[in-house]
Gaussian input, Z-matrix of N, CA and C with variables (Angstrom, degrees):
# hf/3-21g

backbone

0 1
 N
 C     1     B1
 C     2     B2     1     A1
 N     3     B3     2     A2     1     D1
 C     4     B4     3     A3     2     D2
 C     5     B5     4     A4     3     D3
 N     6     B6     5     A5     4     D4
 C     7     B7     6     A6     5     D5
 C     8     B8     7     A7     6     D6
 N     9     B9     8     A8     7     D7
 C    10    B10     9     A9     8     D8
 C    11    B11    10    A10     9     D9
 N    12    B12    11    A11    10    D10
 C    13    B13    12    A12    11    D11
 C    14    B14    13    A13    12    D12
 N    15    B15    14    A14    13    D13
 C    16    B16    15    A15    14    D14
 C    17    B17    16    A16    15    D15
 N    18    B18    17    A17    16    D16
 C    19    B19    18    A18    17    D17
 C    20    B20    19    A19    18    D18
 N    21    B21    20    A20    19    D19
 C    22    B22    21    A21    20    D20
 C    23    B23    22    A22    21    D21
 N    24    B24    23    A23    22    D22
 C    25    B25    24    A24    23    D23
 C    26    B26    25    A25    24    D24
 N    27    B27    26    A26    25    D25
 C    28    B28    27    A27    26    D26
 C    29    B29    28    A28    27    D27
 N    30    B30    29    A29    28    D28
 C    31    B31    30    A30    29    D29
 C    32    B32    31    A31    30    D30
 N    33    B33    32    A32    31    D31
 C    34    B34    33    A33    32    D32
 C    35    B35    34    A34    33    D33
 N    36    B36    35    A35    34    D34
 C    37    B37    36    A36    35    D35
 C    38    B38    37    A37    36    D36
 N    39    B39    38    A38    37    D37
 C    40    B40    39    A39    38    D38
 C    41    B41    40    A40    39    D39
 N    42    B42    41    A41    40    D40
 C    43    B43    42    A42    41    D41
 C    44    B44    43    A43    42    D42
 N    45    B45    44    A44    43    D43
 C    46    B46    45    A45    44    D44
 C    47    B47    46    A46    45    D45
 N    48    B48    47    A47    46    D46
 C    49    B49    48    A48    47    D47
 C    50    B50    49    A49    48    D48
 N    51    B51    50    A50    49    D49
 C    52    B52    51    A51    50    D50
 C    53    B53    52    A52    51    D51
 N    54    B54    53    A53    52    D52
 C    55    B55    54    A54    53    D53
 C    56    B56    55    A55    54    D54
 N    57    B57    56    A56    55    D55
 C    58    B58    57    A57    56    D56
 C    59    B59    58    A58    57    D57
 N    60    B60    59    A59    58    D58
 C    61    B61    60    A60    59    D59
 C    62    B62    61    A61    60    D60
 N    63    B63    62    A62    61    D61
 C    64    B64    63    A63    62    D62
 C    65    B65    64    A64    63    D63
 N    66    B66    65    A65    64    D64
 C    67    B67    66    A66    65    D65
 C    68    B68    67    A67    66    D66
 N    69    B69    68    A68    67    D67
 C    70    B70    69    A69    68    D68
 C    71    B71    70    A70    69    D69
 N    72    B72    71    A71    70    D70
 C    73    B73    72    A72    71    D71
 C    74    B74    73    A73    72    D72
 N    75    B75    74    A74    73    D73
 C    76    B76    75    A75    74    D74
 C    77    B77    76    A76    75    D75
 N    78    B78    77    A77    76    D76
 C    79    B79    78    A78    77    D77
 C    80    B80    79    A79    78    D78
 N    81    B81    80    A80    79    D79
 C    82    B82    81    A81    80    D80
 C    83    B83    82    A82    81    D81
 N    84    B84    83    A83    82    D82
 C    85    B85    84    A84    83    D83
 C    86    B86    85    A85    84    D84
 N    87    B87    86    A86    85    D85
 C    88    B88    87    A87    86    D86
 C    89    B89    88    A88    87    D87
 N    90    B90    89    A89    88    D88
 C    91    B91    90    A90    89    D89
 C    92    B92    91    A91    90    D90
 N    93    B93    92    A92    91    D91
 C    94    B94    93    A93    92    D92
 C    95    B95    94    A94    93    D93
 N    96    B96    95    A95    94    D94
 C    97    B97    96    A96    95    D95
 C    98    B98    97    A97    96    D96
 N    99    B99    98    A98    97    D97
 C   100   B100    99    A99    98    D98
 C   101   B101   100   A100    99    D99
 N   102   B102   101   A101   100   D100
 C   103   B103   102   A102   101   D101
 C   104   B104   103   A103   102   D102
 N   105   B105   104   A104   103   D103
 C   106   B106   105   A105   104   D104
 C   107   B107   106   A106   105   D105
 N   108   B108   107   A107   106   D106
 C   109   B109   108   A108   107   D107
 C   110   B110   109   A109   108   D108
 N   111   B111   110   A110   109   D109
 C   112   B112   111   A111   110   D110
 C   113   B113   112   A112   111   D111
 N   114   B114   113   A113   112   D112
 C   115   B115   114   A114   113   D113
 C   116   B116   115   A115   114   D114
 N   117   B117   116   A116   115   D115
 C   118   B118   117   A117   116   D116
 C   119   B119   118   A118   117   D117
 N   120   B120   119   A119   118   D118
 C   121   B121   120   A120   119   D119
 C   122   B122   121   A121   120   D120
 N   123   B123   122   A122   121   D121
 C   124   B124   123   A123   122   D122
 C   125   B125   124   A124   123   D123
 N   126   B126   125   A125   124   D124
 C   127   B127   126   A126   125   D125
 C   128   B128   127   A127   126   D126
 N   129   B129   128   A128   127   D127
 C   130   B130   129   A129   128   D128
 C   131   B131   130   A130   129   D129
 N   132   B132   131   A131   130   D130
 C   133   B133   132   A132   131   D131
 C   134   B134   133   A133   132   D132
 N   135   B135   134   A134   133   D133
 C   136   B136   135   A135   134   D134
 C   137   B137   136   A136   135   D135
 N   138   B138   137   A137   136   D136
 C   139   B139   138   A138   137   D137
 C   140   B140   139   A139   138   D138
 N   141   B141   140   A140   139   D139
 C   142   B142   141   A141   140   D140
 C   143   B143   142   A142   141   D141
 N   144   B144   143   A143   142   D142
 C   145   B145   144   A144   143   D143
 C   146   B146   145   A145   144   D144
 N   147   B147   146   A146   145   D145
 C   148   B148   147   A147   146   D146
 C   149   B149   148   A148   147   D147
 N   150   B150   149   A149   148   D148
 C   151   B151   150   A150   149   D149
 C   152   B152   151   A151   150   D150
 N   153   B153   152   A152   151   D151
 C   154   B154   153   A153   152   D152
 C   155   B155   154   A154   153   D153
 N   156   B156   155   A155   154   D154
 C   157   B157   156   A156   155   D155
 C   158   B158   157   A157   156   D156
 N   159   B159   158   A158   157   D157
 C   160   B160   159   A159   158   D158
 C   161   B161   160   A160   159   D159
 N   162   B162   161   A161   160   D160
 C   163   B163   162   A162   161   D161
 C   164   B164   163   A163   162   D162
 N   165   B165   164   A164   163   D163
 C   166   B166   165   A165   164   D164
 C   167   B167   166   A166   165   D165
 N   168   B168   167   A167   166   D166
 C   169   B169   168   A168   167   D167
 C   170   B170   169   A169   168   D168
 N   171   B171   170   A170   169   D169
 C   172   B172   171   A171   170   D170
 C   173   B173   172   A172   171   D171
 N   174   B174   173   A173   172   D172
 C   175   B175   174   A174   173   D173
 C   176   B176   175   A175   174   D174
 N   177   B177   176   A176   175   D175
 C   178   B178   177   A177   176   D176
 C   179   B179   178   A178   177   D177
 N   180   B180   179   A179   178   D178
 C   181   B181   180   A180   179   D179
 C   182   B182   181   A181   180   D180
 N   183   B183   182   A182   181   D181
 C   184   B184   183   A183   182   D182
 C   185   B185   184   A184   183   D183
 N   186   B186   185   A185   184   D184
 C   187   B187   186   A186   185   D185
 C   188   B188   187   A187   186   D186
 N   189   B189   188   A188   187   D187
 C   190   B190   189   A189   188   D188
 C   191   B191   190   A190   189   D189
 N   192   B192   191   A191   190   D190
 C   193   B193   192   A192   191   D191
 C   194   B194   193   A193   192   D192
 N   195   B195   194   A194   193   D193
 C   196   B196   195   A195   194   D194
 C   197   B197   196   A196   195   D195
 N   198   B198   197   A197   196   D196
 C   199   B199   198   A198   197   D197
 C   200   B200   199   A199   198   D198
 N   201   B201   200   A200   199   D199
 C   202   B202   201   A201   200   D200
 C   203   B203   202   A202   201   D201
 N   204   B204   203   A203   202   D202
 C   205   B205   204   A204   203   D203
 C   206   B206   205   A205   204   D204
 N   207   B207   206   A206   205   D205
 C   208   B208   207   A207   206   D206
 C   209   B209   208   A208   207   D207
 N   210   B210   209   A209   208   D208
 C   211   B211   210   A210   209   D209
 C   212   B212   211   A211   210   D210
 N   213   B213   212   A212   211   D211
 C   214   B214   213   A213   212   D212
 C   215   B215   214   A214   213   D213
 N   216   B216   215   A215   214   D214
 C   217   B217   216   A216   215   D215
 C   218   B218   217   A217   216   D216

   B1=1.4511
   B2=1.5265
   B3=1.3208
   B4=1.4165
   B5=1.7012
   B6=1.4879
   B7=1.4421
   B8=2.0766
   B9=1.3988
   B10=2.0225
   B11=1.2130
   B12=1.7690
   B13=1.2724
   B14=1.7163
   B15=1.7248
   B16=1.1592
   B17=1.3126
   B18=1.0257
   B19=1.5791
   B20=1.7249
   B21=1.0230
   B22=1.4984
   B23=1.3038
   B24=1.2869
   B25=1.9013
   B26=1.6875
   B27=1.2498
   B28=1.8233
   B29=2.1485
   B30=1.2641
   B31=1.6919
   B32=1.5543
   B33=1.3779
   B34=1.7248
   B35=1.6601
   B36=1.2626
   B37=1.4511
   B38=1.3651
   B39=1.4555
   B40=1.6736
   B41=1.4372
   B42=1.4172
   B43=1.3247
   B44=1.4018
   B45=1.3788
   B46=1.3745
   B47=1.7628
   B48=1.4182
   B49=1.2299
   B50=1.7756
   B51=1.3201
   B52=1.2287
   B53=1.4392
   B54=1.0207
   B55=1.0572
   B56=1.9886
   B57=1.2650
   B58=1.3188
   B59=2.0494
   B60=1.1355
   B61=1.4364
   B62=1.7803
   B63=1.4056
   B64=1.4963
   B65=1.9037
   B66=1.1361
   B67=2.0665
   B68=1.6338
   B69=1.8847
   B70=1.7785
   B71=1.5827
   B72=1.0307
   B73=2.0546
   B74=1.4192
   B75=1.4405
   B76=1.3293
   B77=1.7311
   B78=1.2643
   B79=0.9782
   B80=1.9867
   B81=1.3545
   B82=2.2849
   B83=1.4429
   B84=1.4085
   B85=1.3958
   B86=2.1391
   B87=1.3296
   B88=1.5139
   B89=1.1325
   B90=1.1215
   B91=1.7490
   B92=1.8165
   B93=1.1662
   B94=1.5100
   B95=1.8806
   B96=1.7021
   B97=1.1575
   B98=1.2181
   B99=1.1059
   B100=1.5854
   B101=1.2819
   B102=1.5456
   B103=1.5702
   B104=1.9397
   B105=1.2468
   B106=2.1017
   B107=1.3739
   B108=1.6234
   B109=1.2318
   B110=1.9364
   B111=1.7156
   B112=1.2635
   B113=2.0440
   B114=1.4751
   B115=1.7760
   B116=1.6338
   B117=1.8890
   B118=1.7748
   B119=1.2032
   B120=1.3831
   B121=1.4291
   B122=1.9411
   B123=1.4989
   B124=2.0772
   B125=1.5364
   B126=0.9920
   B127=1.9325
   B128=1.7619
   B129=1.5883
   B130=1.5428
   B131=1.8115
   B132=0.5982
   B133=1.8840
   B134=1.2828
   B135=1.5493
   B136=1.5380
   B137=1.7768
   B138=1.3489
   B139=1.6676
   B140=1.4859
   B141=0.9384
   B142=1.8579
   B143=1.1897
   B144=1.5092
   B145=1.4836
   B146=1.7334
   B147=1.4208
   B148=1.7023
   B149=1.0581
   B150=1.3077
   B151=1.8292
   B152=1.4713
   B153=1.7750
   B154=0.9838
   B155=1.4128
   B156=1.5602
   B157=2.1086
   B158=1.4382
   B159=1.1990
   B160=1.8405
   B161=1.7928
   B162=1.4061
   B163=0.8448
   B164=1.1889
   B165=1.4574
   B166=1.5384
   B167=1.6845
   B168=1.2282
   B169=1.7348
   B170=1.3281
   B171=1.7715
   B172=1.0333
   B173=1.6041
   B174=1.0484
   B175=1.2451
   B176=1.7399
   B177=1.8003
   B178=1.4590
   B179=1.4394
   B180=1.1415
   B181=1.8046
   B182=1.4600
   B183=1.4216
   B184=1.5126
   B185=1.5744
   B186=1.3183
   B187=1.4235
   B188=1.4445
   B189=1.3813
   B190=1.2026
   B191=1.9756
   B192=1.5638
   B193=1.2981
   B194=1.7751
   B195=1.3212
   B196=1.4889
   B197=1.5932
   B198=1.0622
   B199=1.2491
   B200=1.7381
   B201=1.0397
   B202=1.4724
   B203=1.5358
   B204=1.8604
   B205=1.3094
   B206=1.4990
   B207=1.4873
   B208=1.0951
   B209=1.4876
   B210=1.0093
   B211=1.7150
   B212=1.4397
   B213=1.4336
   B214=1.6802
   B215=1.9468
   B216=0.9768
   B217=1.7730
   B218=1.6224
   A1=107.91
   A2=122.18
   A3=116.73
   A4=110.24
   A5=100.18
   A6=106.95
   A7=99.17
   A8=79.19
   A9=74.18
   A10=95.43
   A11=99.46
   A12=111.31
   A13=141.90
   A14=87.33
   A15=103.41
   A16=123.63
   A17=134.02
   A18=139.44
   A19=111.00
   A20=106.38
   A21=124.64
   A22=110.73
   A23=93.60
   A24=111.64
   A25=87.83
   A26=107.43
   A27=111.79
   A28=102.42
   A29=66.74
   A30=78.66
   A31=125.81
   A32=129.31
   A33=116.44
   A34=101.77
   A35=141.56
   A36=118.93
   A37=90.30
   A38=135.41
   A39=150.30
   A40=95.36
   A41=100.00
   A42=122.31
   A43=99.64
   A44=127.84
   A45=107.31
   A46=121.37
   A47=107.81
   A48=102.65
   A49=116.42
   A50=118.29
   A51=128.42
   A52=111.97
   A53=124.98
   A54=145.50
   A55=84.43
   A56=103.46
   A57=116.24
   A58=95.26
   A59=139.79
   A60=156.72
   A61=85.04
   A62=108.22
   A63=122.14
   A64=96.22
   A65=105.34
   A66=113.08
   A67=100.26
   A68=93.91
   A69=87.18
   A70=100.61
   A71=117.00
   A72=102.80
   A73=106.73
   A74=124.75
   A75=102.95
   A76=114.68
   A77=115.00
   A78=118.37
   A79=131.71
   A80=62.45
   A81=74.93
   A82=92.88
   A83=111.92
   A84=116.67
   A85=100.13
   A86=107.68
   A87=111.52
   A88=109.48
   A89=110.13
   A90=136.49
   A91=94.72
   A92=127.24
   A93=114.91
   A94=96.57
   A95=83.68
   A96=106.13
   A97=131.24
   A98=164.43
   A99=170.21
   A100=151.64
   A101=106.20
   A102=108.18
   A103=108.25
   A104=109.83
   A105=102.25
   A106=75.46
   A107=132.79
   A108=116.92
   A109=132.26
   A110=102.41
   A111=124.20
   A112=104.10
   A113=96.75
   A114=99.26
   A115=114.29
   A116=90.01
   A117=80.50
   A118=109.03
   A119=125.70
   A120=135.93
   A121=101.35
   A122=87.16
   A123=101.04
   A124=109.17
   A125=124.55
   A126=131.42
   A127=68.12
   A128=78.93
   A129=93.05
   A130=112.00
   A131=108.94
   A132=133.87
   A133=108.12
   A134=101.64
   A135=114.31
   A136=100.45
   A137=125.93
   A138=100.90
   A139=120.13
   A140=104.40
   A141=126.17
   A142=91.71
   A143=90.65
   A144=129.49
   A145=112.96
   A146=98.06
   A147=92.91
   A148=123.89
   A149=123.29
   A150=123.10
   A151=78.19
   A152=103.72
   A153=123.00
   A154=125.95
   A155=95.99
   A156=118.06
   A157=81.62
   A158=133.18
   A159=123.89
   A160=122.76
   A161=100.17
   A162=108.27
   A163=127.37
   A164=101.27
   A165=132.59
   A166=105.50
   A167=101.39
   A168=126.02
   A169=100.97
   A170=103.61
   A171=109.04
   A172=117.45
   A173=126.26
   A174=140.88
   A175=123.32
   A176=107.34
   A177=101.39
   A178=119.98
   A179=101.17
   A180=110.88
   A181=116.41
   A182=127.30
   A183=114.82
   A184=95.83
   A185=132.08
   A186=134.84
   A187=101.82
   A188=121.82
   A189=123.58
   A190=104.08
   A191=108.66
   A192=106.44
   A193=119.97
   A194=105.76
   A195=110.87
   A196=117.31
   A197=124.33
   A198=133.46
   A199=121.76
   A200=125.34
   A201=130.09
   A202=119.32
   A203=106.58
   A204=145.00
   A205=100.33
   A206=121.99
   A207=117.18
   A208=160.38
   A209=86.55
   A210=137.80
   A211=99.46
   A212=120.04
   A213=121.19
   A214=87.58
   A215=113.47
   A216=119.98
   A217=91.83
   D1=120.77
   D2=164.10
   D3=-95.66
   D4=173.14
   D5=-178.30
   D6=-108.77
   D7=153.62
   D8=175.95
   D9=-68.56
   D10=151.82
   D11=133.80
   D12=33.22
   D13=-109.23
   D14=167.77
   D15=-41.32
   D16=-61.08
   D17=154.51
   D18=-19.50
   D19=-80.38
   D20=-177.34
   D21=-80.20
   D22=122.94
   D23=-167.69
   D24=-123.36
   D25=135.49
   D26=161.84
   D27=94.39
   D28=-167.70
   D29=169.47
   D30=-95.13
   D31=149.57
   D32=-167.12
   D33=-60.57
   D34=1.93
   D35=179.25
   D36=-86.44
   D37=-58.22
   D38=169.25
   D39=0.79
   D40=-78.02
   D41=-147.42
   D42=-75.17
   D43=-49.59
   D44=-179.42
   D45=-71.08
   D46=-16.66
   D47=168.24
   D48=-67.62
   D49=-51.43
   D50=137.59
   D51=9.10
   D52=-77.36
   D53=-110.38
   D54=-116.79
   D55=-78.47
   D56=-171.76
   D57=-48.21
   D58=-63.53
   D59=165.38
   D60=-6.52
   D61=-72.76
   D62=-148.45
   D63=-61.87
   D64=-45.75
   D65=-174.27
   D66=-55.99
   D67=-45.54
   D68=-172.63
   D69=-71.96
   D70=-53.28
   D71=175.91
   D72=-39.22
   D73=-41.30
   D74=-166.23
   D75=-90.14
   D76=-1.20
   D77=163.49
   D78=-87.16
   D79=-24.21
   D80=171.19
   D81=-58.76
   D82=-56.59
   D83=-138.77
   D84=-74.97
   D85=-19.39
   D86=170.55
   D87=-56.05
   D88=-67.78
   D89=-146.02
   D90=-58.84
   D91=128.98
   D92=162.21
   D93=-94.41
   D94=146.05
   D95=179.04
   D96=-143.99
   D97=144.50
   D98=-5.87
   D99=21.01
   D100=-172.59
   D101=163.80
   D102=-86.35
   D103=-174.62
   D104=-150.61
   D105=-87.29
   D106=-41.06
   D107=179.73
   D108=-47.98
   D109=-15.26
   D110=-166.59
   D111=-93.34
   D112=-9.45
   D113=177.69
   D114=-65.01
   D115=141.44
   D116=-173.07
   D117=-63.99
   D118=179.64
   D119=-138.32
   D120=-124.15
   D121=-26.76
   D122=175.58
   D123=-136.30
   D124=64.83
   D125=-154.72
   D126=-81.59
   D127=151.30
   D128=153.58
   D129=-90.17
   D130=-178.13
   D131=174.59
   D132=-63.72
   D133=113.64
   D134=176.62
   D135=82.45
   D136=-2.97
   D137=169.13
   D138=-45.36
   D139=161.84
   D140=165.77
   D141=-119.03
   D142=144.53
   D143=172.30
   D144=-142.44
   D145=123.97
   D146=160.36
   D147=-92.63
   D148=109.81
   D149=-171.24
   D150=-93.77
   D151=128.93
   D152=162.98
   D153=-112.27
   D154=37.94
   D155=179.20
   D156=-122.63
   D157=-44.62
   D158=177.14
   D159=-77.30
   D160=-27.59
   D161=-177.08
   D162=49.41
   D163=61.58
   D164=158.06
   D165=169.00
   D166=165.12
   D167=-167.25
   D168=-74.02
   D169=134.42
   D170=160.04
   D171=-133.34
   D172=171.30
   D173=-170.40
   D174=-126.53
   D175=121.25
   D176=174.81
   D177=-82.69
   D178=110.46
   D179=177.89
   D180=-121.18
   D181=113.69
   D182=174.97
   D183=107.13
   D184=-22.69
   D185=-166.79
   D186=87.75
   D187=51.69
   D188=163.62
   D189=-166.52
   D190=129.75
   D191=165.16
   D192=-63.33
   D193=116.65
   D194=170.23
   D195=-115.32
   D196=162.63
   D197=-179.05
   D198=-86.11
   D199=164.21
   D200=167.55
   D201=-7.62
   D202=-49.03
   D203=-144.92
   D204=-98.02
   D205=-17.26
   D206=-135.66
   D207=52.26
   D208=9.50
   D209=-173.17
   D210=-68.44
   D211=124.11
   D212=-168.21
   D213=-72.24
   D214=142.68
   D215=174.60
   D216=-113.62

């Protein structure tokens, strides 16, 4: 399947770089992120968080942020 034209500006490496650039911006901009001091304070259940003092995501489950591992963070 191609896309028209109009859509697609440049050559297909352009555009998919393009393209891929724009998902990762829009994904930075989802994700909340910080230092552990920067975690919300009333997350609901199951948030993600990127603690960026651990350097990697964790998640409040149980009323406590845990890690990947389950591992209290």
């Amino acid at each position: 399947m191609s896309l028209p034209n109009l859509i697609r500006d440049g050559d297909d490496a352009n555009w998919r770089r393009s393209v891929r650039d724009l998902v990762n911006m829009l994904v930075r901009r989802r994700l909340d992120q910080g230092a552990t001091a920067d975690r919300p304070r009333n997350p609901d259940a199951n948030t993600m968080f990127v603690d960026t003092t651990l350097g990697k995501p964790v998640w409040f489950i149980n009323g406590s942020w845990r890690d990947a591992a389950g591992t209290p963070a």
